[in-house]
The first five atom37 places (N, CA, C, CB, O) and aatype in JSON, in Angstrom:
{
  "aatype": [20, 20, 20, 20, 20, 20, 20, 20, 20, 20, 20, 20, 20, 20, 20, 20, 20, 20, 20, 20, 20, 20, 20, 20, 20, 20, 20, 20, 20, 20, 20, 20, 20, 20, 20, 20, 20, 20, 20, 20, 20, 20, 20, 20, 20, 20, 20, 20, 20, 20, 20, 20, 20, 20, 20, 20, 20, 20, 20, 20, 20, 20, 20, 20, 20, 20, 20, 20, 20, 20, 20, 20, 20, 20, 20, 20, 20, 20, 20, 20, 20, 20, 20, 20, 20, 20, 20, 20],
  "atom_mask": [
    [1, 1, 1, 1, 1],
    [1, 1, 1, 1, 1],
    [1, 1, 1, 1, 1],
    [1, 1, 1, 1, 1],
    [1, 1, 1, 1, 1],
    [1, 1, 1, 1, 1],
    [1, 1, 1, 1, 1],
    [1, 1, 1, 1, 1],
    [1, 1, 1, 1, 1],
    [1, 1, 1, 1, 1],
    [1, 1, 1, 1, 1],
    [1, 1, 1, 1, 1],
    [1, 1, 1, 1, 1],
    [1, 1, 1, 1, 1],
    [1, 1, 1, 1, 1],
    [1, 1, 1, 1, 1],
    [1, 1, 1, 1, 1],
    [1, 1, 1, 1, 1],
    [1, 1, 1, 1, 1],
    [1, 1, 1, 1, 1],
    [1, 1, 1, 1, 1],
    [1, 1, 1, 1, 1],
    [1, 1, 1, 1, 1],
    [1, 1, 1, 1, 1],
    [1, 1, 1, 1, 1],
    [1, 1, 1, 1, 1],
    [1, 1, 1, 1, 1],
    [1, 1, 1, 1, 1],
    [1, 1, 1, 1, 1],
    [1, 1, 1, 1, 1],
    [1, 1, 1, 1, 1],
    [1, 1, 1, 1, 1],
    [1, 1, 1, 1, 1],
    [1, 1, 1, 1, 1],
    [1, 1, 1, 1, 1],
    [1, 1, 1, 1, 1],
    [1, 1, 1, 1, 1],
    [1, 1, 1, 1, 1],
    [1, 1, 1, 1, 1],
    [1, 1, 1, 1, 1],
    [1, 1, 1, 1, 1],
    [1, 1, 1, 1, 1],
    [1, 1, 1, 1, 1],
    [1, 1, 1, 1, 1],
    [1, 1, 1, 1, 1],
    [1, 1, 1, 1, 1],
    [1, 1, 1, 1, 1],
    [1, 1, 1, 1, 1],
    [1, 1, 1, 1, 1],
    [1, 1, 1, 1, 1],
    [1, 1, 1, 1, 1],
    [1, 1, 1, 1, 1],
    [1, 1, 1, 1, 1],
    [1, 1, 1, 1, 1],
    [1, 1, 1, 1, 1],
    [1, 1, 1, 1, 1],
    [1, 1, 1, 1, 1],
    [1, 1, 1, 1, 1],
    [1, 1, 1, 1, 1],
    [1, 1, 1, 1, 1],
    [1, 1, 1, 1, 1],
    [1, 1, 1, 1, 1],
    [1, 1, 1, 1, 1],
    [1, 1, 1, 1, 1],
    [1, 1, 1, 1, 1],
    [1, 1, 1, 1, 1],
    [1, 1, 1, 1, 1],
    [1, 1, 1, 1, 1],
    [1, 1, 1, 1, 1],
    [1, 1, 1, 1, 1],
    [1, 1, 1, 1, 1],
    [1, 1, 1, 1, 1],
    [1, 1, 1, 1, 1],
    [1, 1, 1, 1, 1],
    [1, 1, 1, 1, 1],
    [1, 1, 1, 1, 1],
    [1, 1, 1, 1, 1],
    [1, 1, 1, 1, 1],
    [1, 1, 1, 1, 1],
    [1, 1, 1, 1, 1],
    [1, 1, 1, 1, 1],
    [1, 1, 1, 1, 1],
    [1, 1, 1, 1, 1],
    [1, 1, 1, 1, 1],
    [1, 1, 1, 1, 1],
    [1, 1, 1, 1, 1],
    [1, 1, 1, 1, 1],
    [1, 1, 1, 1, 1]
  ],
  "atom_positions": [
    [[113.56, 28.79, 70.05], [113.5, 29.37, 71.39], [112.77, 30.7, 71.3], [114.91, 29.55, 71.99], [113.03, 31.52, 70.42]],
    [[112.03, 30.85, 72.05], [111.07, 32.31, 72.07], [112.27, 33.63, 72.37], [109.64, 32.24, 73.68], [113.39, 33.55, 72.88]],
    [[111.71, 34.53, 71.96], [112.55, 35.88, 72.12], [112.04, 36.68, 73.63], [112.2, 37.0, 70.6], [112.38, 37.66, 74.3]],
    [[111.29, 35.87, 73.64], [110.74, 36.85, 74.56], [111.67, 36.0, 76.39], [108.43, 36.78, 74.34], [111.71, 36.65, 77.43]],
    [[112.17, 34.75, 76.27], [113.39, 34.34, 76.79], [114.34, 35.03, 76.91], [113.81, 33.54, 76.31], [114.73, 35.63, 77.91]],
    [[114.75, 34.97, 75.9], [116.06, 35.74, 75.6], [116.52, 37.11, 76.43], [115.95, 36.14, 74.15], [117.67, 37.39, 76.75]],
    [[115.27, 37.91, 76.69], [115.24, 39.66, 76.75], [115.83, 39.2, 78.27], [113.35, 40.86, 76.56], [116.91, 39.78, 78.16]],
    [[115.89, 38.62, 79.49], [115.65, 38.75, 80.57], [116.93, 37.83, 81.07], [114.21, 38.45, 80.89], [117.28, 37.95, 82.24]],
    [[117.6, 36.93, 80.22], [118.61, 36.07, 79.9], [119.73, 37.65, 79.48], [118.07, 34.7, 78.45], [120.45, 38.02, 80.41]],
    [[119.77, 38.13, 78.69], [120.43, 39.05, 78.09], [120.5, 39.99, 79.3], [119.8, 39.54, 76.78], [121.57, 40.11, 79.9]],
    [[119.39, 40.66, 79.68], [119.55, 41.75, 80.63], [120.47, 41.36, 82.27], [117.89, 42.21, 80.91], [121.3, 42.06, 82.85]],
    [[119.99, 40.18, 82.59], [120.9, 39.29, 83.7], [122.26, 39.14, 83.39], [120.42, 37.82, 83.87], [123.1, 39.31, 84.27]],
    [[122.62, 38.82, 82.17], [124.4, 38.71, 81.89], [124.56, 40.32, 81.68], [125.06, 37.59, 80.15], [125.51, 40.57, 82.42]],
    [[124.26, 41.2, 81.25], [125.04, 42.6, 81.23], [125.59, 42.71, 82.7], [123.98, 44.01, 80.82], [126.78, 43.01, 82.64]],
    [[125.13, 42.57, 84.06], [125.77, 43.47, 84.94], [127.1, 41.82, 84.82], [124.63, 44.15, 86.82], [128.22, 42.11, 84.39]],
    [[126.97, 41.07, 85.0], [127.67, 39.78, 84.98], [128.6, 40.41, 84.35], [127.07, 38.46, 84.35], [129.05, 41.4, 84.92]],
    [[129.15, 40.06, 83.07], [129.6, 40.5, 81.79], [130.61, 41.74, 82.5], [128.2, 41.02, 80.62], [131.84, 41.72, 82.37]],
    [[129.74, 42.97, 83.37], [130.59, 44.34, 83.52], [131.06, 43.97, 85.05], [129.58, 46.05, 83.34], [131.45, 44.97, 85.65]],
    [[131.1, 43.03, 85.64], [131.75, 43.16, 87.13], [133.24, 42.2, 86.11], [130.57, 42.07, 89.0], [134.42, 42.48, 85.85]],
    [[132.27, 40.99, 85.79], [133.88, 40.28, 85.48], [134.73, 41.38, 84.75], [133.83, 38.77, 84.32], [135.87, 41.3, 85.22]],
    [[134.66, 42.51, 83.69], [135.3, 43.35, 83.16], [136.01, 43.78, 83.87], [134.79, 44.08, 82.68], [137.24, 43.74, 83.79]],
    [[135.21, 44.38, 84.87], [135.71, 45.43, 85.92], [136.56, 45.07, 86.77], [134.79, 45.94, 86.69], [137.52, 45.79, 87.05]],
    [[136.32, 43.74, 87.38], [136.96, 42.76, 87.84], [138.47, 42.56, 87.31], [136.16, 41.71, 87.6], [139.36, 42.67, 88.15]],
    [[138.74, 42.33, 86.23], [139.81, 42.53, 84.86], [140.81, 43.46, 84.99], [139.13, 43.02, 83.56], [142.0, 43.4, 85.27]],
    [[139.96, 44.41, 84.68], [140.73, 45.95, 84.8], [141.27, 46.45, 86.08], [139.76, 47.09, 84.42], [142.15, 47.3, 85.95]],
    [[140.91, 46.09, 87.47], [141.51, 45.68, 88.34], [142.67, 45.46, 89.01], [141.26, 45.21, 88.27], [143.56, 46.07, 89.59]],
    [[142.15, 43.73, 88.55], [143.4, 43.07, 88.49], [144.87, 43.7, 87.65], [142.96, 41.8, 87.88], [146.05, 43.98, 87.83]],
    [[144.01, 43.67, 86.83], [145.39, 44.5, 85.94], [146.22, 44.95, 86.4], [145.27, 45.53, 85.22], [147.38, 44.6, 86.62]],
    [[145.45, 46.06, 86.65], [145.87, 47.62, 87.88], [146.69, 46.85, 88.94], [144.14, 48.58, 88.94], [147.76, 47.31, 89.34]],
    [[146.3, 45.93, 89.28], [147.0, 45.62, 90.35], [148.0, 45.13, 90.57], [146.6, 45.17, 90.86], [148.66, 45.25, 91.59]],
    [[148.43, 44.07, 88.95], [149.41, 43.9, 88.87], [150.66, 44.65, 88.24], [149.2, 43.1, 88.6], [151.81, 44.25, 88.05]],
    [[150.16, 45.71, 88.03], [150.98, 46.97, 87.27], [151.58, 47.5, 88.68], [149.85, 48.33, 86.27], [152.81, 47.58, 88.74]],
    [[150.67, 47.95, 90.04], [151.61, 48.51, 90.89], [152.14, 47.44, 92.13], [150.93, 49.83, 91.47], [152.79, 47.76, 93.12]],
    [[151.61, 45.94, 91.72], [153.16, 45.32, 92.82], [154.0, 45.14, 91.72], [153.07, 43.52, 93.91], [154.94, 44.48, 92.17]],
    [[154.28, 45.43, 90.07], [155.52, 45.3, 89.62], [156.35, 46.34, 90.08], [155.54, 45.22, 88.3], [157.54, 46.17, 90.33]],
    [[155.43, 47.98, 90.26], [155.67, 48.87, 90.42], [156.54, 48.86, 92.04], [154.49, 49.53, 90.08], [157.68, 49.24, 92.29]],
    [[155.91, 48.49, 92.6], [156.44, 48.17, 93.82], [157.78, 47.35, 94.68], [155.57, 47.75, 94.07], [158.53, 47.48, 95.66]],
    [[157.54, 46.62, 93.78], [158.78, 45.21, 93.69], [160.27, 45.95, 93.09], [158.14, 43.65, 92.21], [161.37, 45.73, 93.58]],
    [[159.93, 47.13, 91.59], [161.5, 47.85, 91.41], [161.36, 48.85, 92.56], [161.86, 48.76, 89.7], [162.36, 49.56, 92.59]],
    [[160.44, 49.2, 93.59], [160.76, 50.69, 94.65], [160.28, 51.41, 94.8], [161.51, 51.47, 94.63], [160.42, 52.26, 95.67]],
    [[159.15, 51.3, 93.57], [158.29, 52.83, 93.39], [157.05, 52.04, 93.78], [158.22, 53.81, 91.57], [157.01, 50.9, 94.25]],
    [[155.88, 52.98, 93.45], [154.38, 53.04, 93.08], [153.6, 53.14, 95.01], [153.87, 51.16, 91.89], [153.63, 54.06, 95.83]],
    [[152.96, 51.66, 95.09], [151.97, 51.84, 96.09], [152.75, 51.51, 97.39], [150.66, 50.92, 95.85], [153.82, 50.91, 97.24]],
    [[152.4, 51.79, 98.54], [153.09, 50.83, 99.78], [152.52, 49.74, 100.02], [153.14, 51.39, 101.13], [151.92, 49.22, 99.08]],
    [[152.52, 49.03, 101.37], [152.09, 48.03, 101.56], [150.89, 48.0, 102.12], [152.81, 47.46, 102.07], [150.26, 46.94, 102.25]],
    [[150.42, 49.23, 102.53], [149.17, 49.25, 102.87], [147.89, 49.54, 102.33], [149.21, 49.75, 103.54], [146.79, 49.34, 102.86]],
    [[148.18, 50.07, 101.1], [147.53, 50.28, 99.87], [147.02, 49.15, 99.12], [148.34, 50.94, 99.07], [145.87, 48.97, 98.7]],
    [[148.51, 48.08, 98.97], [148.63, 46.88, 98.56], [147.13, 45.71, 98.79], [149.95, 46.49, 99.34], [146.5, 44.99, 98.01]],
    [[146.97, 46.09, 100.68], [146.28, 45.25, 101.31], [144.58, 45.88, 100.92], [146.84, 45.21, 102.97], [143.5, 45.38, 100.61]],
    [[144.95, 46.82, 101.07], [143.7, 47.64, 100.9], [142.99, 47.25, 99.42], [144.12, 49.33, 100.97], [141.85, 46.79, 99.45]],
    [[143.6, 47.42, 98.3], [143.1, 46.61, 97.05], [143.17, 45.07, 97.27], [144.0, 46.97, 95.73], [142.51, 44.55, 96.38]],
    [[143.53, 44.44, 97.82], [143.56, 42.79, 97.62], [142.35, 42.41, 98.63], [145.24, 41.94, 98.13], [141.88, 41.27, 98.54]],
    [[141.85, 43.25, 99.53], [140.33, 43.39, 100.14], [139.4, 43.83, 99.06], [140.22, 44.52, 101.39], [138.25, 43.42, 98.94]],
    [[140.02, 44.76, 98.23], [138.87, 45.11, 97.11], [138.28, 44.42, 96.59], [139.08, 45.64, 96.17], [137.05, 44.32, 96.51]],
    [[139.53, 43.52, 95.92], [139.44, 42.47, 95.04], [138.58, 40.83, 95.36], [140.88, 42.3, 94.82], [137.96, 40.06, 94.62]],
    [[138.9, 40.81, 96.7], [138.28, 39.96, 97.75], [136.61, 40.12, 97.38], [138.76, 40.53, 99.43], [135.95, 39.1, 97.16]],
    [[136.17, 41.07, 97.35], [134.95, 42.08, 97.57], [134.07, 41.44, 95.76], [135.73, 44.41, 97.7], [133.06, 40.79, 95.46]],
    [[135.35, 42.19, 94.9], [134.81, 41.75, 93.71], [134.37, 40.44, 93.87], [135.7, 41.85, 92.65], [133.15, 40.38, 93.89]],
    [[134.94, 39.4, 93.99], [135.12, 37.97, 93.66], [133.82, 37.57, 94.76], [136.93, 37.25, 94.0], [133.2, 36.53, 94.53]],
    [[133.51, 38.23, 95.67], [132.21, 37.84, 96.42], [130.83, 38.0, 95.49], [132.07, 38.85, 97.79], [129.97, 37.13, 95.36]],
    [[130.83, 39.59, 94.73], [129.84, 40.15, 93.89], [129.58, 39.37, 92.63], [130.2, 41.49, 93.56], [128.51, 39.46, 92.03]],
    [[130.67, 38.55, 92.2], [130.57, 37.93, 91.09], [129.74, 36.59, 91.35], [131.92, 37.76, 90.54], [128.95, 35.99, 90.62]],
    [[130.28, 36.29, 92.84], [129.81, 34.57, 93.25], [128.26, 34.54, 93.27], [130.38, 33.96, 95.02], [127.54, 33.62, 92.88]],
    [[127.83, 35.94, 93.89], [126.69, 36.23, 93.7], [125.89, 36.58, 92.64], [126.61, 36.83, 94.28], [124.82, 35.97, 92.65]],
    [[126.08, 37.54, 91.48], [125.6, 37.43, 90.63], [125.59, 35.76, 89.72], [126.1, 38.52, 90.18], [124.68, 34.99, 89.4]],
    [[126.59, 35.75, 89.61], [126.62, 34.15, 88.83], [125.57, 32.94, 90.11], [128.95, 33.44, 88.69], [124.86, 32.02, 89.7]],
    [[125.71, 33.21, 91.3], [123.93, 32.65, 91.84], [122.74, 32.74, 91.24], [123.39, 33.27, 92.96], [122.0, 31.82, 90.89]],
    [[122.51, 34.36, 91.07], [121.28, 34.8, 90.92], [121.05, 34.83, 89.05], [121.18, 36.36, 91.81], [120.04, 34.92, 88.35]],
    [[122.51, 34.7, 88.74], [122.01, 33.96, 87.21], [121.37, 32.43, 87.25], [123.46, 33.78, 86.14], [120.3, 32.14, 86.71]],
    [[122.17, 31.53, 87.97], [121.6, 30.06, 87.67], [120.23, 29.87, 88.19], [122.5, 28.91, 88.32], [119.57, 28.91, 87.78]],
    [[119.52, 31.05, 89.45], [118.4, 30.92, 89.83], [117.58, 31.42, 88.55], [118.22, 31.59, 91.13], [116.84, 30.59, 88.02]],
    [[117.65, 32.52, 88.09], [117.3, 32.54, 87.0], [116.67, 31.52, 85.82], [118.12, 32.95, 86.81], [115.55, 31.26, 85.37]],
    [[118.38, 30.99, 85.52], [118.13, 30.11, 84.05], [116.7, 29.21, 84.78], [119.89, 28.78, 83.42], [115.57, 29.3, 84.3]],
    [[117.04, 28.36, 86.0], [116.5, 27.42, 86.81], [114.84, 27.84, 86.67], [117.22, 27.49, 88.39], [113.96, 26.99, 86.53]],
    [[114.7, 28.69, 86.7], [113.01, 29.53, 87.17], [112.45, 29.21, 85.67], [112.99, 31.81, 87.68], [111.45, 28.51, 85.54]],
    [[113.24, 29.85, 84.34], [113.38, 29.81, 82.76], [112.97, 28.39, 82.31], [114.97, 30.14, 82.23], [112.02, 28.03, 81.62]],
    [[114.17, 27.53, 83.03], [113.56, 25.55, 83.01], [112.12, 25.61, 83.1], [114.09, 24.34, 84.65], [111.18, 25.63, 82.3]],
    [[112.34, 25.66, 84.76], [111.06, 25.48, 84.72], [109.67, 25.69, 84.29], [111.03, 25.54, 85.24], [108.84, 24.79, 84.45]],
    [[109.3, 27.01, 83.66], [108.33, 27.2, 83.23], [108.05, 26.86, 81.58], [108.2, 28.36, 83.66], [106.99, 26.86, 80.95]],
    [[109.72, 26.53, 81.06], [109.24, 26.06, 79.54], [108.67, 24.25, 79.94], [111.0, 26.13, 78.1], [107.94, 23.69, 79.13]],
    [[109.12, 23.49, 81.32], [109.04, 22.16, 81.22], [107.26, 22.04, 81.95], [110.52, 21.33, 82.14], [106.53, 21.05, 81.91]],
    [[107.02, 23.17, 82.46], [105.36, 23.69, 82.33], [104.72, 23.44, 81.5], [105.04, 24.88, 82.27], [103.99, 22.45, 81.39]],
    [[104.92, 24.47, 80.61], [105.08, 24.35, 78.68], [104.5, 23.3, 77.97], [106.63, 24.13, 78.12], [103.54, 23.2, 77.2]],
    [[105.55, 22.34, 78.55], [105.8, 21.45, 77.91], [106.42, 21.35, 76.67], [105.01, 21.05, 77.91], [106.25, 20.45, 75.85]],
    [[107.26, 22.45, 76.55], [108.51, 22.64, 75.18], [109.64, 22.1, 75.43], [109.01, 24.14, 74.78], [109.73, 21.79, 76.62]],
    [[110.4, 21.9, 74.92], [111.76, 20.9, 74.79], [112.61, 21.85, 75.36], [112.34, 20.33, 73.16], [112.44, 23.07, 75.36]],
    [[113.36, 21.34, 75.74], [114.2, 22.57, 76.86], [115.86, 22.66, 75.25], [114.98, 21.36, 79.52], [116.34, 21.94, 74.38]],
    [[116.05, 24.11, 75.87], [116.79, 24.48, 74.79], [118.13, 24.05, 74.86], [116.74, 25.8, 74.6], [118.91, 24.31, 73.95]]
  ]
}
């Protein structure tokens, strides 16, 4: 497979790669303050709603990037089956 593939394949999964992270860390968070919430303390309920819109938000950004990856790979097909190289 050429390297010169690779560079533009690689650079497309980094932001991918840091939303799902981010995405992660999040969630986490989030489930740390409805435990927090559930013994009495931490966030209220309106806070609650306010991150589970966040999160909503993430899960849109991801649907989209992971689009504009497969348009990607798709564009990548096509020009190696141009080529005429064996697809990888």
């Amino acid at each position: 497979m050429d390297f010169a593939l690779l560079i533009p394949m690689i650079a497309l999964s980094i932001p991918v790669v840091a939303i799902i992270v981010g995405g992660i860390n999040k969630r986490a968070k989030w489930r740390l303050e409805e435990a927090q919430l559930r013994m009495g303390g931490g966030v209220d309920a309106e806070e609650l709603d306010e991150l589970r819109s966040e999160l909503d938000q993430v899960r849109a950004e991801l649907g989209e990037m992971h689009e504009r990856l497969d348009f990607t790979e798709r564009l990548l097909t096509q020009s190696r089956d141009r080529e005429g190289q064996p697809p990888a």
